[in-house]
Every structure is written in C-alpha cells, then in structure tokens.
C-alpha positions as a LaTeX table, in Angstrom:
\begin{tabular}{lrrr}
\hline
Residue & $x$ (\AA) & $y$ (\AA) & $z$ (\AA) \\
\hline
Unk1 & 53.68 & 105.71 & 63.61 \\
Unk2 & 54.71 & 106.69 & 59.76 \\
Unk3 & 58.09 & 107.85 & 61.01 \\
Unk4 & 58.21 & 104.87 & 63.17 \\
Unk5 & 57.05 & 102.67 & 60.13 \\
Unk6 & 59.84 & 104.59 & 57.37 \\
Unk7 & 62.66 & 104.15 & 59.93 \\
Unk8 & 62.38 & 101.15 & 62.13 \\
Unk9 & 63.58 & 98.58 & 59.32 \\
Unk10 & 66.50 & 100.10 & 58.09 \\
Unk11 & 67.70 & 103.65 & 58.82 \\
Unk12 & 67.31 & 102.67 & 62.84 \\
Unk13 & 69.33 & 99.63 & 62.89 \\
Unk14 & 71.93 & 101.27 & 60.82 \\
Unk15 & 72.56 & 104.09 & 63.67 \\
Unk16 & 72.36 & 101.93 & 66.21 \\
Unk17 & 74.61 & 99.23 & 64.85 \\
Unk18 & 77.22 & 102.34 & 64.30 \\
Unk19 & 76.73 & 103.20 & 68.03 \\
Unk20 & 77.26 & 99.97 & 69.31 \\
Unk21 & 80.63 & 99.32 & 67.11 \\
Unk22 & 81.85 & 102.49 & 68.15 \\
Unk23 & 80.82 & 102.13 & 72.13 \\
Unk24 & 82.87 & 98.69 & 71.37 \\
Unk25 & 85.84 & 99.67 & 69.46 \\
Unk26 & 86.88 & 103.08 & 70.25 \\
Unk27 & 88.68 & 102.61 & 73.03 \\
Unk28 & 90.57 & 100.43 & 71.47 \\
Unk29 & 90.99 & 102.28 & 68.29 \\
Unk30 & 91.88 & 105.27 & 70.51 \\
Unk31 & 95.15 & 103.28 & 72.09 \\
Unk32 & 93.82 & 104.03 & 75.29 \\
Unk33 & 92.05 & 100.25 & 76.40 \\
Unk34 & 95.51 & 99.37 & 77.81 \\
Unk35 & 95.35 & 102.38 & 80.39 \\
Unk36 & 92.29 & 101.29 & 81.55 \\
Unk37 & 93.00 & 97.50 & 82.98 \\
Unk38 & 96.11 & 99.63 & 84.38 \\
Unk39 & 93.82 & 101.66 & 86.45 \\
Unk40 & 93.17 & 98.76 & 87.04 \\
Unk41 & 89.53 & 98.49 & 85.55 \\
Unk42 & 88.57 & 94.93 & 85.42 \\
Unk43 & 86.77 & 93.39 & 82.18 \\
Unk44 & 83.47 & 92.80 & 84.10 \\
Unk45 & 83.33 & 96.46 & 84.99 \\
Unk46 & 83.82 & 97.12 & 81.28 \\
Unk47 & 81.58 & 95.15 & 79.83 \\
Unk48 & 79.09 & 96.16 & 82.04 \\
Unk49 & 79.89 & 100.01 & 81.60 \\
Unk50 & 79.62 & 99.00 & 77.63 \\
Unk51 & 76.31 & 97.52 & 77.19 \\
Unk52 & 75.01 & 99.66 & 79.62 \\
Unk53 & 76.03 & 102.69 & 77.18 \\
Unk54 & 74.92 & 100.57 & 74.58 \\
Unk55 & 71.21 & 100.38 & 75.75 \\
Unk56 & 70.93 & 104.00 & 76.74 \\
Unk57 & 72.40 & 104.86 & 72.68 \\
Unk58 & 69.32 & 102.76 & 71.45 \\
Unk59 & 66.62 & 104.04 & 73.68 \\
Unk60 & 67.78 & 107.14 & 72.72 \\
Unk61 & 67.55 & 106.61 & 68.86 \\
Unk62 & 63.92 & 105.04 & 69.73 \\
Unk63 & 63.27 & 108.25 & 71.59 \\
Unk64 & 64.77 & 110.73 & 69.50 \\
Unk65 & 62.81 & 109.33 & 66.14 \\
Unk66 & 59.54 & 109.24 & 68.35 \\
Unk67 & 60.10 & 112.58 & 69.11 \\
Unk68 & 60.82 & 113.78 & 65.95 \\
Unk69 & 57.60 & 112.27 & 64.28 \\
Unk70 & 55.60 & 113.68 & 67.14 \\
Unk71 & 56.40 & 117.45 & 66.81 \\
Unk72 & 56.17 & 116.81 & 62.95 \\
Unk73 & 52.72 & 115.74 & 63.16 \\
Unk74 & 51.16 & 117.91 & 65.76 \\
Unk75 & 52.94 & 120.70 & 63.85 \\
Unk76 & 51.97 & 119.64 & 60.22 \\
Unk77 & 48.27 & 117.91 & 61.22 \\
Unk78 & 47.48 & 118.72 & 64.73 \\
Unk79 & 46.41 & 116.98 & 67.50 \\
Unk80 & 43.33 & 114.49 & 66.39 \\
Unk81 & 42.06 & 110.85 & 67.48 \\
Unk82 & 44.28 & 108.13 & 66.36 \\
Unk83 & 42.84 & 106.28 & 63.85 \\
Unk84 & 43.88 & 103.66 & 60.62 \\
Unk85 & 41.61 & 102.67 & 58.33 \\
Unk86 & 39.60 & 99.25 & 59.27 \\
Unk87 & 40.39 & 99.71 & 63.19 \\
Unk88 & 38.90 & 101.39 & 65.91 \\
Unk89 & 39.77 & 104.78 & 67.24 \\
Unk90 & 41.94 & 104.96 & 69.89 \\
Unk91 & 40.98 & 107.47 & 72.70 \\
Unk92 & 45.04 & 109.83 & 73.38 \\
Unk93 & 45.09 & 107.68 & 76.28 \\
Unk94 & 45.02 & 104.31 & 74.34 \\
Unk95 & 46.81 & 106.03 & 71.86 \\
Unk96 & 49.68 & 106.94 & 74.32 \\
Unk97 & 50.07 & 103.93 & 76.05 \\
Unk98 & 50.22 & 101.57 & 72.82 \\
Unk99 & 52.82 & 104.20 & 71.52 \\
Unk100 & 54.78 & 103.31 & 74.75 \\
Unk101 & 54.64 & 99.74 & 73.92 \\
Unk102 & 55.77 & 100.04 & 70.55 \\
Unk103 & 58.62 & 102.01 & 71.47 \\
Unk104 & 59.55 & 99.11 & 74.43 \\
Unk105 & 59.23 & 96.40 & 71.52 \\
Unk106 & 61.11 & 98.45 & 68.82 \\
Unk107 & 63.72 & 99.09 & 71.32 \\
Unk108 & 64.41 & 95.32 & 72.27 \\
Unk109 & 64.33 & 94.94 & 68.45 \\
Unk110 & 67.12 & 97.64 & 68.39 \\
Unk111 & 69.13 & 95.66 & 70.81 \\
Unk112 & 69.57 & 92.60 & 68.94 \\
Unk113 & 71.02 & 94.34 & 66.33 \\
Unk114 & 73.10 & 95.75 & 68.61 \\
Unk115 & 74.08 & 93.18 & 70.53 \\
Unk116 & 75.51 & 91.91 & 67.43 \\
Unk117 & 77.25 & 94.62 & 66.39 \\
Unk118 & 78.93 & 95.10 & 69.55 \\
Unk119 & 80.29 & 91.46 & 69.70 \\
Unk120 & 81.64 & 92.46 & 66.10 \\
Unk121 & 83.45 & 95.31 & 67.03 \\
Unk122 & 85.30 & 93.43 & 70.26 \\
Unk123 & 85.70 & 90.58 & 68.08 \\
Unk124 & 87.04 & 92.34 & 64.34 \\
Unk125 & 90.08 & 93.67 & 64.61 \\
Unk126 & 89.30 & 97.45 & 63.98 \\
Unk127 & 85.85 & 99.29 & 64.95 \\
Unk128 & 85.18 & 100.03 & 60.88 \\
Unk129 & 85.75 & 96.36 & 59.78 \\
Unk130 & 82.74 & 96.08 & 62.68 \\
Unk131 & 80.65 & 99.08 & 60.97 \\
Unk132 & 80.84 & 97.47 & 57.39 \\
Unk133 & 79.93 & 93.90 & 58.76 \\
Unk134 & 77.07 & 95.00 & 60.15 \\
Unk135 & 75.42 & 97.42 & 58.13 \\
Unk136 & 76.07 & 94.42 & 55.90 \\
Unk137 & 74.14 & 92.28 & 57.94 \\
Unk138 & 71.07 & 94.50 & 58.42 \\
Unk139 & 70.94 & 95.02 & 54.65 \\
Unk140 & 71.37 & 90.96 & 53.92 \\
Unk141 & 68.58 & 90.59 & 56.43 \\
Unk142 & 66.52 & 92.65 & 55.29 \\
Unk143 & 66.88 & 91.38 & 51.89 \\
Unk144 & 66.30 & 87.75 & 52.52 \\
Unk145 & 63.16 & 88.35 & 54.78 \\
Unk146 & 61.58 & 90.64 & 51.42 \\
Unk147 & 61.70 & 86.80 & 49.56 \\
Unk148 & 59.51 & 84.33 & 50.06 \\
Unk149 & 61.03 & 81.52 & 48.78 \\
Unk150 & 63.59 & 81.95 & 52.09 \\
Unk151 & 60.86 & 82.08 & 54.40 \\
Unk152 & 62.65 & 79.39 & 55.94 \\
Unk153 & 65.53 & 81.22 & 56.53 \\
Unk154 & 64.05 & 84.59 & 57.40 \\
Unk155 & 62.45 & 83.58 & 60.49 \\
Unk156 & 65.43 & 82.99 & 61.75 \\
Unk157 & 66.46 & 86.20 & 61.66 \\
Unk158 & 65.70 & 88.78 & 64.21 \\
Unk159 & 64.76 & 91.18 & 61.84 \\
Unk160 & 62.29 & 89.15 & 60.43 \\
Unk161 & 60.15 & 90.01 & 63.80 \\
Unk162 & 60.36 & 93.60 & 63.59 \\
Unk163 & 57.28 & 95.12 & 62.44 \\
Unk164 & 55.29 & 93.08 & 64.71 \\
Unk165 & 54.81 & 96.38 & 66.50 \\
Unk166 & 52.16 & 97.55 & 64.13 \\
Unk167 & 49.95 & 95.22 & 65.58 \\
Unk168 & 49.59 & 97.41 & 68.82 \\
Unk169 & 47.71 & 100.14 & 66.65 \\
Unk170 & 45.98 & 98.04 & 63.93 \\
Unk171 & 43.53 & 95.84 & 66.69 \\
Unk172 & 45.47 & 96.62 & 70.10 \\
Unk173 & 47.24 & 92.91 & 69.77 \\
Unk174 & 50.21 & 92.63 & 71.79 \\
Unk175 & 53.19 & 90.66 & 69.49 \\
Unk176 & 53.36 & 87.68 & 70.19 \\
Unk177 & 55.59 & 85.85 & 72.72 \\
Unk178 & 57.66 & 84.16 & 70.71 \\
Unk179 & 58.71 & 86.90 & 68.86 \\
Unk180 & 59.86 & 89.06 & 71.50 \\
Unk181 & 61.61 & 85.76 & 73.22 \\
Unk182 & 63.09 & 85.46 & 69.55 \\
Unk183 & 64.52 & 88.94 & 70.37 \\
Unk184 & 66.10 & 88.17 & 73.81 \\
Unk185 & 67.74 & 84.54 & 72.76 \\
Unk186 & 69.57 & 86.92 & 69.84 \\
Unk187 & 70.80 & 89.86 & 72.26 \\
Unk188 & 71.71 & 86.78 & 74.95 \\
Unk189 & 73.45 & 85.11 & 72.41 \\
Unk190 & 75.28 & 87.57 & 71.31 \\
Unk191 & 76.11 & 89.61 & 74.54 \\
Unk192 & 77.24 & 85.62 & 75.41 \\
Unk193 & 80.11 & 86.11 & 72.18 \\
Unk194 & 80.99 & 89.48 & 73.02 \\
Unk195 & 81.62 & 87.81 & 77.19 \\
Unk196 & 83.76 & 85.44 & 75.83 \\
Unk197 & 85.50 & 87.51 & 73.92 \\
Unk198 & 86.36 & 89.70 & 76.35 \\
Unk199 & 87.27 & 87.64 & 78.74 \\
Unk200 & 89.54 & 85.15 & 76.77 \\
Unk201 & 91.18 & 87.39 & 74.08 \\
Unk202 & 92.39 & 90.96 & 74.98 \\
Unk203 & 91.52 & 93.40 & 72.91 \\
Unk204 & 94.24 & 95.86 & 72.80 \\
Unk205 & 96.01 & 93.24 & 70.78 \\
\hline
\end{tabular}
C-alpha cells in the first residue's frame, strides 16, 4: 500500500503515459506505418492491436509496482495482519482481495491517463512532442488538484479521483461510482479523439 501510495500519483502515470506515446508513435517515427496499410492492415485492426497493447503496458506497471512493494515488505517486515491505525484488521484474505481491487481501480485510473496520451501521440506530429505534453499534463494536474481555491477545476480532472483507492483499506469502502464512471467517460473520450484521428487523418503524414 506505501509503494502503491508513493507511486500511484505521479511516478505511475509518468511511465505509463511514456508507454502509451510510444505504443502510438513509434511506428510512425520508425517510417514503417506506411508498410503496414500496404500489407494491407486496416486502421480498425490497428487501433485495436494499439490499445490493446496499451492496456496490457498499464496492467503491467500496476503489477510490476505491486510486486515490487510486496517482496519489499515480506522481505524487510514479514508477513503480519494488515492493519492502519483507526481501522480494523484485515484477515490475508480481506487483505488480498481489497489489494485486488485497488489494483483494478488504480489500473482504470492508469488508463485515462493513457488514453490521453495515446490520442496525443497519433494526433502531435512526433511521439516526443506527445511525451512532453503529457508528462506536462500529469504534472499540471497534479498541481491544480494540490489547491483549493481550484477545487472547481480539479474535479474535473481525472486525476483528481485517484487516491480514492485508499478507501478499500481504511473502512473496506468501495470508491464511489461516480468516480470510477469519471474514469471511463475520460478513457471513452479520449480513445473517441484518438478514433477520429485515425480514421480521418493518416498518420504517416
């Protein structure tokens, strides 16, 4: 949960907004996009092959970070009852199964932000104009949400919603529905831009 907690907001995002830019620009970069609609590979087949590598690079950063903080903790504390001040122990079963659900939530968190970036990088010219915009974004996001006097304007965000997973440990509250429906109306939106993009503008242009 600390590693979870250190990395979600920032460091997380970052990779997987690096991942996405590059699963959406590098062909291109490369010179070799135009070779595939020669084979002929149609633009449905590539989008679909695109976000689908998309979602298994951010399940895998969710995974890999999990799995990290695990094997850190057994190997620097051991293996104990979960437990944070002011809440109930949880039982390794409870324990395991809200773990599971945090990781499902941070990983549809993860996808918004990637979502994004990957409309960015069919959409910018070259995959590191993509990279720059949105690091820049998580950063700017995570900045305005931090001040209260933009509260208005940080719930708009997806970030904003992030660290509603916390919840699942704290008093075994599931977050609630609007936030993760906050989370699927920014990866349809953007997987919408990054369709239309696609389809009307090619991007070996």
């Amino acid at each position: 949960m600390a590693c979870l907690e250190f990395m979600a907001n920032l460091l997380m995002p970052v990779v997987v907004a690096m991942l996405a830019c590059a699963i959406g620009s590098s062909d291109r970069d490369w010179g070799f996009l135009r070779y595939l609609y020669i084979a002929p590979v149609s633009r449905s087949r590539l989008l679909l092959g695109k976000l689908g590598a998309v979602l298994i690079a951010t399940a895998a950063t969710t995974s890999c970070v999990v799995a990290a903080g695990l094997v850190a903790g057994l190997a620097w504390f051991g293996r104990h009852p979960f437990h944070i001040i002011g809440s109930p122990v949880l039982s390794t079963g409870d324990a395991v199964g809200q773990l599971i659900a945090a990781c499902g939530y941070i990983t549809l968190c993860l996808l918004s932000i990637a979502a994004i970036a990957f409309a960015l990088a069919l959409l910018l010219p070259r995959g590191a104009k993509a990279v720059g915009a949105s690091i820049a974004f998580v950063i700017a996001a995570n900045i305005l949400d931090g001040q209260s006097a933009l509260h208005s304007i940080a719930v708009l965000l997806p970030v904003h919603y992030w660290q509603d997973w916390t919840r699942l440990f704290a008093a075994k509250e599931r977050p609630p529905r609007d936030r993760i429906l906050a989370q699927i109306a920014a990866i349809a939106v953007a997987t919408g831009a990054a369709t239309l993009v696609l389809r009307r503008r090619d991007p070996a242009a």
